[in-house]
MIKOL-412726 format. One line per 2 residues: number of its first residue (from 0); their letters; for each residue x, y, z of N, C-alpha, C. Coordinates in Angstrom, 1 decimal, decimal comma. Atoms other than C-alpha are relative to their C-alpha. Example, Ala and Ser with C-alpha at 12.3 -4.5 7.8 and 13.67 -1.06 7.14 Angstrom:
BEGIN
0> as> 0,9/-1,2/0,0/12,3/-4,5/7,8/0,9/1,2/0,0  -0,9/-1,1/0,0/13,7/-1,1/7,1/-0,8/1,1/0,8
END
This chain:
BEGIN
0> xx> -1,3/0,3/0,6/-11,3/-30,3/-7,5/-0,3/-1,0/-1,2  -0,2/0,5/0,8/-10,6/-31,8/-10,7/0,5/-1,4/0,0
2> xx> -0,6/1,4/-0,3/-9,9/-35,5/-10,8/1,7/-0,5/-0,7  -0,9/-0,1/0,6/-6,2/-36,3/-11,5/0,9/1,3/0,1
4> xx> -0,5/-1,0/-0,6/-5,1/-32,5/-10,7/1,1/0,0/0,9  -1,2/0,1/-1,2/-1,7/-32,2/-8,4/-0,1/1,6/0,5
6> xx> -0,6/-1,4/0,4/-1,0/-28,8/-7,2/1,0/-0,2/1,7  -1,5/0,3/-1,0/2,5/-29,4/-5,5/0,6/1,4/0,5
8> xx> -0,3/-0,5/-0,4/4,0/-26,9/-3,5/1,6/-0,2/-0,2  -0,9/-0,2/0,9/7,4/-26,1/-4,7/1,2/1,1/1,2
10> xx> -1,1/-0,5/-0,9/10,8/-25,1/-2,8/1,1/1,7/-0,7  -1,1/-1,3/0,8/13,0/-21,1/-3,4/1,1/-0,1/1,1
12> xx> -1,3/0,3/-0,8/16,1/-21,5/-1,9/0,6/1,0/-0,5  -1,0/-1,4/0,0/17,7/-18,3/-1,0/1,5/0,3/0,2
14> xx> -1,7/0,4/0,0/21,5/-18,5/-2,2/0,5/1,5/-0,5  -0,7/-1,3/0,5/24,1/-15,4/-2,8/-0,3/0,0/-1,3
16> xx> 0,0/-0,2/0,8/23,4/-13,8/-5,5/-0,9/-0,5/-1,2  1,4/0,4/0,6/19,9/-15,3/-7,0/-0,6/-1,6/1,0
18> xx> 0,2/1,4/-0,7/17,8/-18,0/-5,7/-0,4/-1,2/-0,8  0,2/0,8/0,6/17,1/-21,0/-6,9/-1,3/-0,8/0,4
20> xx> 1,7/0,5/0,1/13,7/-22,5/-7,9/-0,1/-1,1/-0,4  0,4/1,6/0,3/12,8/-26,1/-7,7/-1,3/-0,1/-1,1
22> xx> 1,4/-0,5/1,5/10,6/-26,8/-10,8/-0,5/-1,9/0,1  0,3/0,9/-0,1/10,4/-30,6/-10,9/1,2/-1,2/0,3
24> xx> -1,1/0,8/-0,4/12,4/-34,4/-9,7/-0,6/-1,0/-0,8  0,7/1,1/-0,2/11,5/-37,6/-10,9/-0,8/-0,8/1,0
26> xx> 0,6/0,1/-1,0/10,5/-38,6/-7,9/-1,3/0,4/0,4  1,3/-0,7/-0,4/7,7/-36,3/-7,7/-0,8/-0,8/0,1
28> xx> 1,4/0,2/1,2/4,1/-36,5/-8,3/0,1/0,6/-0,9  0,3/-0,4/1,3/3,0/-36,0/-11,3/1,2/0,3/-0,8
30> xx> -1,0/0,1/1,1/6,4/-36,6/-13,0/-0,8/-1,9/-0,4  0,1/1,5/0,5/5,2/-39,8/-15,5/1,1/0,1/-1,2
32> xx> -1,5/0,4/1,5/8,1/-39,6/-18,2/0,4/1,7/-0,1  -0,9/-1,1/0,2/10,0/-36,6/-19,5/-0,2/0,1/-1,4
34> xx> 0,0/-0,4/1,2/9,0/-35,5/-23,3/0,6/1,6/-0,5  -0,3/-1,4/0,6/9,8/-31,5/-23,7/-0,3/0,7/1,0
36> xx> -0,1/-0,6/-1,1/10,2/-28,9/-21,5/0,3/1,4/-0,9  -0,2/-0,9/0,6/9,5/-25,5/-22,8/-0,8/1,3/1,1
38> xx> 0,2/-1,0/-0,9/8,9/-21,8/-21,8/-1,5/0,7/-0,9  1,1/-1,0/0,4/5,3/-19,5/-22,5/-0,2/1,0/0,2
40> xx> 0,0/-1,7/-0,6/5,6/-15,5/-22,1/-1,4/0,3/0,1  1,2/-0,2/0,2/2,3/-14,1/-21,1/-0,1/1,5/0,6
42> xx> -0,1/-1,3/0,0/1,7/-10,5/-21,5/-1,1/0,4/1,3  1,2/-0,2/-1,3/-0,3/-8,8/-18,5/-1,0/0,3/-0,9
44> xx> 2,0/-0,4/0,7/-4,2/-9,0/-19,4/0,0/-1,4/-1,1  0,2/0,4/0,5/-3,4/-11,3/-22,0/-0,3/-1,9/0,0
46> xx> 0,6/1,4/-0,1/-5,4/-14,7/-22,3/0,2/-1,0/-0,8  0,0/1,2/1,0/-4,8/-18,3/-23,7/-0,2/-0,8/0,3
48> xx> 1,4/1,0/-0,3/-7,5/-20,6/-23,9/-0,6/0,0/-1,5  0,3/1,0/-0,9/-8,7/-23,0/-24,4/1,0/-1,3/-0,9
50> xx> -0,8/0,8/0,8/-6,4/-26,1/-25,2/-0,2/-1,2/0,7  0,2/1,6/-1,0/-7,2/-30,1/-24,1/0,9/-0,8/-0,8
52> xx> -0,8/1,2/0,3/-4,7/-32,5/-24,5/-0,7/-1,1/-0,1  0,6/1,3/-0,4/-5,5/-36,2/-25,0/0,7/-1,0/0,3
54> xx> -0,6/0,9/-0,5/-2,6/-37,9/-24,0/0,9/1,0/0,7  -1,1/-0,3/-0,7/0,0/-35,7/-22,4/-0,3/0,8/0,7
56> xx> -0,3/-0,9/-1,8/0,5/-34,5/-18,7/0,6/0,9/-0,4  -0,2/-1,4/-0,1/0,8/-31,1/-18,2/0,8/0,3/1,7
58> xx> -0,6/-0,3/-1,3/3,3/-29,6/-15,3/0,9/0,8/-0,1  -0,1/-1,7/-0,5/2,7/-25,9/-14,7/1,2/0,9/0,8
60> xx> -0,7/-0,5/-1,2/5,3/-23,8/-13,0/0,0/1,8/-0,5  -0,3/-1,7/-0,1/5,6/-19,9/-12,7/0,8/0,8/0,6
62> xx> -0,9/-1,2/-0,3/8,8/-18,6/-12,4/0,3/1,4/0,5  0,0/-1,3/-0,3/8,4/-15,4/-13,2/-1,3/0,6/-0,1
64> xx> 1,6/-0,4/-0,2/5,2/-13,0/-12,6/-1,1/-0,8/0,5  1,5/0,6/-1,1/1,6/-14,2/-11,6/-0,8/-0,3/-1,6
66> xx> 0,7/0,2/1,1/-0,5/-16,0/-14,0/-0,9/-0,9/0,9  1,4/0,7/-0,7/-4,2/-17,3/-13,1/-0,2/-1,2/-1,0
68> xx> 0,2/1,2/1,0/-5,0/-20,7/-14,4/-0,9/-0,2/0,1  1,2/0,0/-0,1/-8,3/-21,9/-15,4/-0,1/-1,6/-0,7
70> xx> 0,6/1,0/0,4/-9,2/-25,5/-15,7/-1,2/-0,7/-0,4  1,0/-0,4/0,3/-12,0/-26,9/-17,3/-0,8/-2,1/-0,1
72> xx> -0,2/1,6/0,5/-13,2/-30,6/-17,0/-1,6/-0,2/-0,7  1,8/0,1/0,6/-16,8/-31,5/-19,2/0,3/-1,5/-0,5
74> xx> 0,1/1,7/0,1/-16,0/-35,5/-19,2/-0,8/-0,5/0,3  0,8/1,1/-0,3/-18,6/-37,8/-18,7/-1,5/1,0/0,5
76> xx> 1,1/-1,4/-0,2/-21,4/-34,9/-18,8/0,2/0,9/1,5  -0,6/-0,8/-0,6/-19,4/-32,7/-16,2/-0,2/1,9/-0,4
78> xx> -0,4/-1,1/-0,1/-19,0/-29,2/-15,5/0,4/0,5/0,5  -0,3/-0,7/-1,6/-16,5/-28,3/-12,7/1,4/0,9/-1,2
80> xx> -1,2/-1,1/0,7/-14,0/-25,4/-13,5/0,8/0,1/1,9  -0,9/0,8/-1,2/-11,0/-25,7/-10,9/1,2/1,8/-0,6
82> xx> -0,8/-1,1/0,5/-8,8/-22,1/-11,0/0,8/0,0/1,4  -0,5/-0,1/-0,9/-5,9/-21,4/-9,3/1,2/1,1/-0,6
84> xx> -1,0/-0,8/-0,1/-3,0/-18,5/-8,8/1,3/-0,8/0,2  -1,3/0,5/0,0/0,7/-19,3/-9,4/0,9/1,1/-0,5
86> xx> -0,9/-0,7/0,0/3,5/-17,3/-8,8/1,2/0,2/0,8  -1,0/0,3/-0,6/6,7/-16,7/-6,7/-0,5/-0,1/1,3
88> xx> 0,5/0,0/-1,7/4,3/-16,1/-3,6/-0,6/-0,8/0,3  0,6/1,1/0,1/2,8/-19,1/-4,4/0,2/-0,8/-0,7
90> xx> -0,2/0,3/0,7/5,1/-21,0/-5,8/-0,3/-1,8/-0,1  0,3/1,2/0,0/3,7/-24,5/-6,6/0,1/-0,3/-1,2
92> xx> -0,1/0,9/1,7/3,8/-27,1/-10,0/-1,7/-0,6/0,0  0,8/0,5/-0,2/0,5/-27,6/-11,0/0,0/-1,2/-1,5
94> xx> 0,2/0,8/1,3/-0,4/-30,8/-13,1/-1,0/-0,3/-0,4  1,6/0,5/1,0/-3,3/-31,5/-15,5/-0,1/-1,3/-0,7
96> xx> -0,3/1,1/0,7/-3,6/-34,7/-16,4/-0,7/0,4/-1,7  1,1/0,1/0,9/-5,4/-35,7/-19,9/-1,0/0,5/-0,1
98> xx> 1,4/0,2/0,4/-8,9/-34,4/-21,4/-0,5/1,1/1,1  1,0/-1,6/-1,0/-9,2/-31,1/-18,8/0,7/1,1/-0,7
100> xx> 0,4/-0,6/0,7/-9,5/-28,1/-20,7/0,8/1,3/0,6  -0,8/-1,3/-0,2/-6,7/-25,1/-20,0/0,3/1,0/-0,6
102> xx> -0,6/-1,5/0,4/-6,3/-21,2/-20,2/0,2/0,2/1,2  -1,0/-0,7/-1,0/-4,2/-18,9/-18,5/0,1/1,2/-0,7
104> xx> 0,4/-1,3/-0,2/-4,2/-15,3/-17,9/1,4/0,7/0,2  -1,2/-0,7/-0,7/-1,1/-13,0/-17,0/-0,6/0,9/0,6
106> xx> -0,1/-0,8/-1,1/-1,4/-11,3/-14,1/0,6/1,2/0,4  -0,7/-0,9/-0,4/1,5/-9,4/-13,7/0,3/1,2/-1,2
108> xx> -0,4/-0,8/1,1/2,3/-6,0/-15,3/1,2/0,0/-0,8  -1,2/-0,1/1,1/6,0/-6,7/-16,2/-0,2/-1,3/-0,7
110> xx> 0,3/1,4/1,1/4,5/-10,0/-18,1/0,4/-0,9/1,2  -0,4/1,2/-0,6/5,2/-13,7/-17,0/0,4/-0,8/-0,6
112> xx> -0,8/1,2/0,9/6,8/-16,7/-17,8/-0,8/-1,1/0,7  0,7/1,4/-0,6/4,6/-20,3/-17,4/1,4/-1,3/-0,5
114> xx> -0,4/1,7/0,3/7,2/-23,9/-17,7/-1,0/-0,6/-0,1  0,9/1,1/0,5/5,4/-26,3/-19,2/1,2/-1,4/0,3
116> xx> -1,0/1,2/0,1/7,9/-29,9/-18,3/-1,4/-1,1/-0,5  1,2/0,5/0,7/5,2/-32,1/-20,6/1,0/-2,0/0,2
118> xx> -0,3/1,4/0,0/5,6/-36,3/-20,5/0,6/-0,6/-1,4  0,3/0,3/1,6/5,2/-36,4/-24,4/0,5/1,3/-0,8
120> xx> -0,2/-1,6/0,2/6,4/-33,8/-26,7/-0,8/0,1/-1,2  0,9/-0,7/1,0/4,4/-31,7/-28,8/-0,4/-0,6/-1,2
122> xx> 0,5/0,7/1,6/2,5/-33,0/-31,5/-1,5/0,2/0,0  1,5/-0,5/0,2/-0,7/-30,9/-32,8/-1,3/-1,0/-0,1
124> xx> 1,2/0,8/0,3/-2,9/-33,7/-33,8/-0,4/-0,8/1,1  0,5/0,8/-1,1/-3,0/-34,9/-30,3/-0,8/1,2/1,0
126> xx> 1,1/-1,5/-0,6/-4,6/-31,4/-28,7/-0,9/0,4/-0,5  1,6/-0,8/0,7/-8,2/-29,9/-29,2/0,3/1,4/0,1
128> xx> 0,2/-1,5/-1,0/-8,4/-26,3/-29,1/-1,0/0,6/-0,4  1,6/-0,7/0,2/-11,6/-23,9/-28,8/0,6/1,1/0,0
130> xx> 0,4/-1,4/-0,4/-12,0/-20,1/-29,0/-0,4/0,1/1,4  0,2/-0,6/-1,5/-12,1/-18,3/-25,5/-1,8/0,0/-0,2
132> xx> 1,7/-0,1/0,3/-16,0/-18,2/-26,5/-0,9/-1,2/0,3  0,2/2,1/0,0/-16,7/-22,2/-26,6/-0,2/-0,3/1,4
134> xx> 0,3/0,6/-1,3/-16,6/-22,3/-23,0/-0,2/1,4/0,9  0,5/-1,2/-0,8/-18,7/-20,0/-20,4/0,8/0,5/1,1
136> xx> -0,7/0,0/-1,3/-16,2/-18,7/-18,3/0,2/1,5/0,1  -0,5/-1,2/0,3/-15,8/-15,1/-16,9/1,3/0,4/0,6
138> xx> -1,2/-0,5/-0,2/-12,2/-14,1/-17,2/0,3/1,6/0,5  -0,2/-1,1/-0,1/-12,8/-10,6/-16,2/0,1/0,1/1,9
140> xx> 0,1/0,1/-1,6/-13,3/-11,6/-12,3/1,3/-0,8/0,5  -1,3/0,4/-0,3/-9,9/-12,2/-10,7/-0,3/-0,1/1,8
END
């Protein structure tokens, strides 16, 4: 496991007529502030990688379809890669803190949807990003 990592396990609450999916509380872990809260469509097969933050918490959720996440930490002359499945049959919030190295996959054939509820809100000059090439990882083994 990755240092700093959560992967919270997350409530569906079966009500008439749709259910309702717990996504995040203050309370949590891995809630540290509230900056932007946005949505990522990810086509089945289709990969996005590689992207490292350097200040802002990451806190994963997967509504809809199945998306494989692929963590990546190379800090302090490291090499641990940390993957995990998210989806309604596993519906958990995963968080990434700072300076570990994320892509994601879609899974499912009718596509997916990833939440991102971020601490900080977006601003390019605070993220690195690499080519899927830059880092040895094989995305073809599920």
């Amino acid at each position: 496991m990755i240092d700093g990592v959560l992967v919270t396990p997350l409530r569906i609450i079966d009500t008439p007529g749709g259910d309702v999916m717990h996504a995040m509380k203050q309370s949590d872990p891995g809630y540290i502030g509230f900056g932007e809260a946005y949505f990522s469509q990810v086509a089945h097969g289709a990969i996005k990688a590689w992207k490292r933050h350097r200040e802002m918490t990451l806190n994963l959720v997967v509504p809809v379809g199945e998306v494989r996440f692929v963590l990546y930490d190379d800090q302090e002359d490291r090499q641990i890669f940390q993957e995990l499945v998210l989806s309604t049959s596993n519906f958990s919030r995963l968080t990434v803190p700072p300076m570990v190295w994320v892509g994601f996959q879609g899974l499912s054939s009718e596509g997916s949807v990833v939440l991102n509820i971020a601490n900080l809100e977006h601003d390019s000059l605070e993220a690195d990003k690499q080519e899927i090439s830059q880092i040895d990882y094989n995305w073809e083994v599920v």
